[in-house]
GUTORGU-771775 format. One line per 5 residues: number of its first residue (from 1); their letters; for each residue x, y, z of C-alpha. Coordinates in Angstrom, 2 decimals, m for minus. Example, Ala and Ser with C-alpha at 12.3 -4.5 7.8 and 13.67 -1.06 7.14 Angstrom:
GUTORGU-771775
1) as) 12.30 m4.50 7.80 ~ 13.67 m1.06 7.14
***
This chain:
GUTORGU-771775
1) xxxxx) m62.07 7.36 m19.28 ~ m61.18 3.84 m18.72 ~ m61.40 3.28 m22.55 ~ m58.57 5.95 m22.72 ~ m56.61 4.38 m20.09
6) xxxxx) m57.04 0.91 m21.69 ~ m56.10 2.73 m25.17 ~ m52.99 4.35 m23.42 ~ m51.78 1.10 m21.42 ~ m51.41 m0.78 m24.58
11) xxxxx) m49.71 1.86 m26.52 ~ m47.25 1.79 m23.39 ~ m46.88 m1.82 m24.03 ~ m46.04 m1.28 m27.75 ~ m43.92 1.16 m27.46
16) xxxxx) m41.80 m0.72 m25.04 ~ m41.82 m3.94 m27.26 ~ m40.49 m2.14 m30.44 ~ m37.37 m0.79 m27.72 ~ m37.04 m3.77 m26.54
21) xxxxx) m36.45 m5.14 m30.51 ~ m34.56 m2.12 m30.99 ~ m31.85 m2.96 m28.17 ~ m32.17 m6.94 m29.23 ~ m30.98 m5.96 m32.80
26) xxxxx) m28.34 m3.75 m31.65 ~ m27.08 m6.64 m29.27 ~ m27.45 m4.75 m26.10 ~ m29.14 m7.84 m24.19 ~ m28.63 m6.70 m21.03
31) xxxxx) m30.91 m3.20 m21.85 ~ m33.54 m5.31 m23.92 ~ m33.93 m6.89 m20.40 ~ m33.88 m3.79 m18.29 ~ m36.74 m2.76 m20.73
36) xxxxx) m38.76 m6.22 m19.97 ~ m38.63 m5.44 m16.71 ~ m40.27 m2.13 m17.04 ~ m43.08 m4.16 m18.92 ~ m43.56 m6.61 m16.53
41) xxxxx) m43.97 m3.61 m14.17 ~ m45.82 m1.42 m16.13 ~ m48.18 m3.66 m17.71 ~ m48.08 m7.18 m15.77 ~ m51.18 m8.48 m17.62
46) xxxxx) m49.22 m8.13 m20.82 ~ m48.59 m11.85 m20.29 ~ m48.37 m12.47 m24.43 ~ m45.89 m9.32 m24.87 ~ m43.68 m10.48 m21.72
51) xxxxx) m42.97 m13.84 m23.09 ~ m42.25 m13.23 m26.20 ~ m40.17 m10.78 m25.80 ~ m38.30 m13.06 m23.19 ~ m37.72 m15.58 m26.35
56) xxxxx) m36.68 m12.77 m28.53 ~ m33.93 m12.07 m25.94 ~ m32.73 m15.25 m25.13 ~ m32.57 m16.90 m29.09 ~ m30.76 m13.93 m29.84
61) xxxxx) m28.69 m14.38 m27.55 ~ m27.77 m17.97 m28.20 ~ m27.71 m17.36 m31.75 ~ m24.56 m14.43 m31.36 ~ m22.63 m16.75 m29.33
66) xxxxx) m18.84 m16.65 m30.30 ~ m18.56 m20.64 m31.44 ~ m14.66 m20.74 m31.57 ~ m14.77 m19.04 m28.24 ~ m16.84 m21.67 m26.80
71) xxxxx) m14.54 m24.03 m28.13 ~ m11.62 m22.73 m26.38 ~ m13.15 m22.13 m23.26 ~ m14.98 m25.58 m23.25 ~ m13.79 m26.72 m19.47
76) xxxxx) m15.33 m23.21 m18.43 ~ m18.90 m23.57 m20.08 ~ m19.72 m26.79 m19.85 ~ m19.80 m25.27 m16.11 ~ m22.64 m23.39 m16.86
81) xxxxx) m26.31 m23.23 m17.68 ~ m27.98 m22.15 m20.80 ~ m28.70 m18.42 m18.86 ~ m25.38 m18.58 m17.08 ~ m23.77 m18.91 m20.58
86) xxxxx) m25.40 m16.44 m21.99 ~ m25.02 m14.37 m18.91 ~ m21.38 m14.44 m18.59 ~ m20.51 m14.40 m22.41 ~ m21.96 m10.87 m23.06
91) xxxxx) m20.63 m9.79 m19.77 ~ m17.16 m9.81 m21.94 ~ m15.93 m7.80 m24.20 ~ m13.46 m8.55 m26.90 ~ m9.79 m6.18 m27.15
96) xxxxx) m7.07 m7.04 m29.30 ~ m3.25 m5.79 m27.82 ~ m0.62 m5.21 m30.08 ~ 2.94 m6.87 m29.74 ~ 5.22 m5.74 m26.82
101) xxxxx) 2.62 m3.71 m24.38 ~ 2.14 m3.83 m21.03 ~ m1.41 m5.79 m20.23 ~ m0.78 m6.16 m16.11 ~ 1.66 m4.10 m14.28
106) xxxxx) 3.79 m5.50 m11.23 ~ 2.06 m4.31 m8.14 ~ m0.81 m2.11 m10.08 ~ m4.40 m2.58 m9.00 ~ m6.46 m4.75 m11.39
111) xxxxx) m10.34 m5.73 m10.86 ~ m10.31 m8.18 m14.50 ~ m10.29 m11.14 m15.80 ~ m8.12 m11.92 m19.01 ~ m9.25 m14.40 m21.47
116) xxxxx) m6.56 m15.41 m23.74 ~ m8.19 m16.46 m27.35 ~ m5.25 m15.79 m29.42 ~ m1.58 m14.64 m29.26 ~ 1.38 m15.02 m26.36
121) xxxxx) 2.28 m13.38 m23.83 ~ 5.32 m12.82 m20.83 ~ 4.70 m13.01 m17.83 ~ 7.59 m10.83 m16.09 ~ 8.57 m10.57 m12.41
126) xxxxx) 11.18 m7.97 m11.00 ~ 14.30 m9.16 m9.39 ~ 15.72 m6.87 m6.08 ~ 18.42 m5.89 m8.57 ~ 15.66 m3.66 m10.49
131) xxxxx) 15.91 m6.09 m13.64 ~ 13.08 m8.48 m14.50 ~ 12.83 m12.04 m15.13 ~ 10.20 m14.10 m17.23 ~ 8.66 m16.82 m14.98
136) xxxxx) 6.87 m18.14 m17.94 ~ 4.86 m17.41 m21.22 ~ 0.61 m17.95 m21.62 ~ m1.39 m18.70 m24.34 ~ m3.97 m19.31 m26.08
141) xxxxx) m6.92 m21.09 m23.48 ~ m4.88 m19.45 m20.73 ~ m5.84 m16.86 m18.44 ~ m4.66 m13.80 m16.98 ~ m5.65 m11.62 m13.78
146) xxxxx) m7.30 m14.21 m12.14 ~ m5.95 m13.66 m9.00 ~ m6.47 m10.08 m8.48 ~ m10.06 m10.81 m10.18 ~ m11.33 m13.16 m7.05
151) xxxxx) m9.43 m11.87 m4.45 ~ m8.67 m8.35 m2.90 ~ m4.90 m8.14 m3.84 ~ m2.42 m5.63 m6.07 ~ m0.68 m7.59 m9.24
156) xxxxx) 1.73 m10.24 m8.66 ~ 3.40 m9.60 m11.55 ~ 3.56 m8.00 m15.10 ~ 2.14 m9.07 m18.31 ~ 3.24 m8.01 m21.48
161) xxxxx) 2.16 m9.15 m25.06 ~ 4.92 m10.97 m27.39 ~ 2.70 m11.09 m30.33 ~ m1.27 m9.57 m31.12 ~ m2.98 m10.78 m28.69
166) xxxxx) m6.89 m11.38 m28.79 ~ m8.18 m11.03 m25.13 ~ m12.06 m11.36 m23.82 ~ m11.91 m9.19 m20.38 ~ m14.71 m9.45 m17.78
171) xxxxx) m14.72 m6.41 m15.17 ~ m15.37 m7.88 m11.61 ~ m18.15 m4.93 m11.16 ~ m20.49 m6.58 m13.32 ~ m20.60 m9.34 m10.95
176) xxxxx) m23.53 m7.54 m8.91 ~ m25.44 m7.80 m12.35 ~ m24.98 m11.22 m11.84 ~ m26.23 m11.73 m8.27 ~ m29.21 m9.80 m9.31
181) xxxxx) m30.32 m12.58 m12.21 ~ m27.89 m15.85 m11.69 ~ m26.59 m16.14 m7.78 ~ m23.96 m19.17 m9.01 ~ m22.42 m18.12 m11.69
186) xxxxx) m19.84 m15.84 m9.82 ~ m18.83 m18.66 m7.25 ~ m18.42 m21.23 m10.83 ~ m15.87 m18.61 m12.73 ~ m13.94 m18.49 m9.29
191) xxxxx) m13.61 m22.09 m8.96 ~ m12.59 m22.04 m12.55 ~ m9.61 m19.56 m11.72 ~ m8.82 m21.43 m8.97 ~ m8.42 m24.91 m10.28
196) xxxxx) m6.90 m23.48 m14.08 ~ m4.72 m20.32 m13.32 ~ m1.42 m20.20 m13.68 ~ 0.57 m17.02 m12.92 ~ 0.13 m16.26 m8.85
201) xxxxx) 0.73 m19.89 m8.40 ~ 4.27 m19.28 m10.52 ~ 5.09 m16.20 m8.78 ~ 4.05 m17.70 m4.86 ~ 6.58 m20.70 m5.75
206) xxxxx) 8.97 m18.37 m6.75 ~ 8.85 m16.36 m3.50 ~ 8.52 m18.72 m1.33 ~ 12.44 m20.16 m2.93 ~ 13.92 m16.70 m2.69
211) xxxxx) 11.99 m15.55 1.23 ~ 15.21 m14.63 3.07 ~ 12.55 m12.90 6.11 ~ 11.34 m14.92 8.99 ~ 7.96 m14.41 9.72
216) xxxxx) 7.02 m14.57 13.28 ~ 3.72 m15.20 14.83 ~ 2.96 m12.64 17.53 ~ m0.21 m11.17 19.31 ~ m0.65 m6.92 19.65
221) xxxxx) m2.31 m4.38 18.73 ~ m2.45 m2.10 15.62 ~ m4.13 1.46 15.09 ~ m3.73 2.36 11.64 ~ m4.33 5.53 9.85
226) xxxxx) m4.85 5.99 6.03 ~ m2.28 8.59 4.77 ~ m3.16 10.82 2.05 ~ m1.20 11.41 m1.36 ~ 0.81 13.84 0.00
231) xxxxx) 1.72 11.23 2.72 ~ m0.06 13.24 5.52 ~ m2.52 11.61 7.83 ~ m6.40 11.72 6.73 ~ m9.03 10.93 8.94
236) xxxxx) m9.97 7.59 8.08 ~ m8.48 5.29 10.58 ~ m8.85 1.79 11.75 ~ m8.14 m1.10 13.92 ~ m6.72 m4.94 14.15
241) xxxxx) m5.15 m7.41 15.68 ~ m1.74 m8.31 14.73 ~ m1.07 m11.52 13.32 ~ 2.17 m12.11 12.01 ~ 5.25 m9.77 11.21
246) xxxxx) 8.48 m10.21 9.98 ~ 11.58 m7.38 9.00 ~ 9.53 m6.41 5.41 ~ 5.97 m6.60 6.84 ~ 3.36 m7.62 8.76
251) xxxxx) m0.09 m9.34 9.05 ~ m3.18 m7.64 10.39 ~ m6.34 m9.25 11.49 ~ m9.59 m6.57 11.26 ~ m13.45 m6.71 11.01
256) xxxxx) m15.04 m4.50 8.04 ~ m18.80 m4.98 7.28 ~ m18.48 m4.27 3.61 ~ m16.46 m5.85 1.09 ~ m16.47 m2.45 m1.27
261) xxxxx) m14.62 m0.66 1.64 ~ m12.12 m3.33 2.11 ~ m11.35 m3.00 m1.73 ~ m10.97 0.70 m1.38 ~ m7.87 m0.06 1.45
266) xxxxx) m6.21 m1.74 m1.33 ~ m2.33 0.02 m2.36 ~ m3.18 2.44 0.52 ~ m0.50 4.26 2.06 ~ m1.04 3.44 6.83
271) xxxxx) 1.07 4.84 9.65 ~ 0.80 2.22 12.01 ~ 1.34 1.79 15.92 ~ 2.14 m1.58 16.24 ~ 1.41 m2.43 20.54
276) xxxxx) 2.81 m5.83 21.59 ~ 2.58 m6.75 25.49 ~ 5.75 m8.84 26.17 ~ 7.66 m9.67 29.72 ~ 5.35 m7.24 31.32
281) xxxxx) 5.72 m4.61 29.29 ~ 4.03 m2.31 26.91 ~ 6.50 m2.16 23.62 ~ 5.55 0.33 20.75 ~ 6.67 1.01 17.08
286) xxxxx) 5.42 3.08 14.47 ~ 6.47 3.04 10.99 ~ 4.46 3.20 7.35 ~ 3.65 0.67 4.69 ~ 1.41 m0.30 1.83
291) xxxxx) m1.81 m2.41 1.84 ~ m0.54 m4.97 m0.87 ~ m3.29 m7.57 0.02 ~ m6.34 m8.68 1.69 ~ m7.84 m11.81 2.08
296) xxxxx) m11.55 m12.71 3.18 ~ m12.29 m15.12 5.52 ~ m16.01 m15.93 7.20 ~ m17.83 m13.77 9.42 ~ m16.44 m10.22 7.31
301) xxxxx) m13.29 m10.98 8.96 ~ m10.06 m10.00 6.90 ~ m6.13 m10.42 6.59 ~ m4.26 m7.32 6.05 ~ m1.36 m7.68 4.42
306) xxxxx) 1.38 m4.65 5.06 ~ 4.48 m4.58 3.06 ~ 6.62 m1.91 5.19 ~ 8.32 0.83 3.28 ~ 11.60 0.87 5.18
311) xxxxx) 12.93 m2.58 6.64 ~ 12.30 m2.92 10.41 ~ 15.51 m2.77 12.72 ~ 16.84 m5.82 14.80 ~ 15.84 m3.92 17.59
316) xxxxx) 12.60 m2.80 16.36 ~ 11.51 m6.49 15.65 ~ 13.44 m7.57 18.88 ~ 10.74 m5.50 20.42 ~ 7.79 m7.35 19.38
321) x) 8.80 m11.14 18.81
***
């Protein structure tokens, strides 16, 4: 019986090295690995088989490396380690846009990050007059989405392709891959985006020229409730602090204990109560907006960001300020 066992154990083993070839020569890396894992957990004494697939895996890996990709995006991988490279590389995947399509809509909800490798592109921005303007034009080395990518925020702006465009795009839910195998490579692609993009810095100047809306610090309270498609209430609800608030919108301070759930608020439709104590008194509006940002800060803490859907009155604002 144990000869059996012994017989069957290393036909496990073999069987799971030829997959984990298999996957290696089909270039799914991230399933040859997956299968090593099973290995190591199915036969752990299978020290010879572990390792060597482990070096099967990783030369492969280098050896498919993209080297005029590299090239471009020097500044970003000379960032990284060997594994980090390799990590984040086939975490992309390549897409080629034809001329004069829409990559990044104005205000639409984005979770990627655009590499640009070849091509041009517009980066548009609508005026109050319903026309758009181009703030400026990307290229090749540039990148796209960075904003929305590292931060919990709707698009700033539009981008639209002048010419083919070759883009590598990285999806911000493999980053929990990442955590799982190399804890720092997420924190180096968002200083990256931080120090080298482009467009959200554009766009803030340019709002910050044209703000005609004071925004007024104030204390009060806020119970908001989630509103459905049909613009009826639902029964997820919640509650902050208010922060700031000016005629267009407001500022909301809240706790939330998990980041996916503070994602999922994103472009939401509230009704709010907004509760300010002032000369004694207990003042009150209500009125709806949309959750068009919200930024992290220590502790789960977060700033929601509420752009209203109809301007405030004098009087309502007189209220609260």
């Amino acid at each position: 019986m144990v000869q059996e066992s012994e017989t069957a154990k290393n036909e496990q083993v073999k069987l799971l090295f030829q997959e984990i070839e298999k996957q290696v020569k089909a270039r799914n890396f991230f399933e040859a690995e997956k299968i090593r894992e099973k290995l190591m957990e199915a036969a752990p004494s299978a020290l010879n088989e572990i390792l060597q697939a482990a070096e099967i895996i990783e030369q492969a890996m280098a050896k498919g490396l993209d080297q005029n990709h590299l090239s471009i995006w020097k500044d970003l991988y000379e960032e990284f380690t060997d594994e980090e490279k390799n990590l984040f590389f086939y975490s992309l995947k390549k897409v080629v846009i034809p001329p004069k399509k829409i990559i990044l809509k104005h205000g639409s909800y984005n979770r990627r990050l655009f590499l640009i490798n070849s091509g041009q592109v517009s980066i548009v921005h609508p005026k109050k007059d319903g026309t758009n303007v181009v703030v400026a034009q990307l290229g090749r080395g540039e990148l796209i989405g960075e904003y929305t990518f590292t931060t919990i925020s709707l698009c700033s702006a539009s981008v639209v392709s002048n010419t083919e465009v070759e883009l590598m795009v990285l999806d911000n839910s493999i980053v929990n891959l990442w955590n799982e195998k190399v804890s720092t490579l997420y924190n180096k692609v968002v200083h990256f985006c931080e120090h080298n993009g482009k467009v959200d810095e554009i766009i803030r100047q340019k709002q910050m020229e044209k703000r005609t809306h004071t925004r007024y610090n104030t204390k009060g309270d806020v119970h908001a409730t989630i509103l459905t498609k049909e613009g009826k209430k639902s029964n997820s609800s919640f509650r902050g602090l208010l922060s700031n608030i000016s005629m267009v919108g407001c500022c909301i301070e809240i706790h939330c204990s998990k980041k996916e759930t503070a994602r999922a608020m994103l472009a939401r439709q509230i009704y709010m109560k907004i509760i300010v104590e002032k000369g004694g008194q207990r003042n009150q509006i209500s009125t709806t907006g949309k959750i068009i940002r919200l930024s992290f800060h220590l502790h789960n803490d977060y700033s929601v960001h509420v752009h209203f859907n109809n301007e405030l009155k004098k009087e309502q604002l007189a209220l609260l300020v």
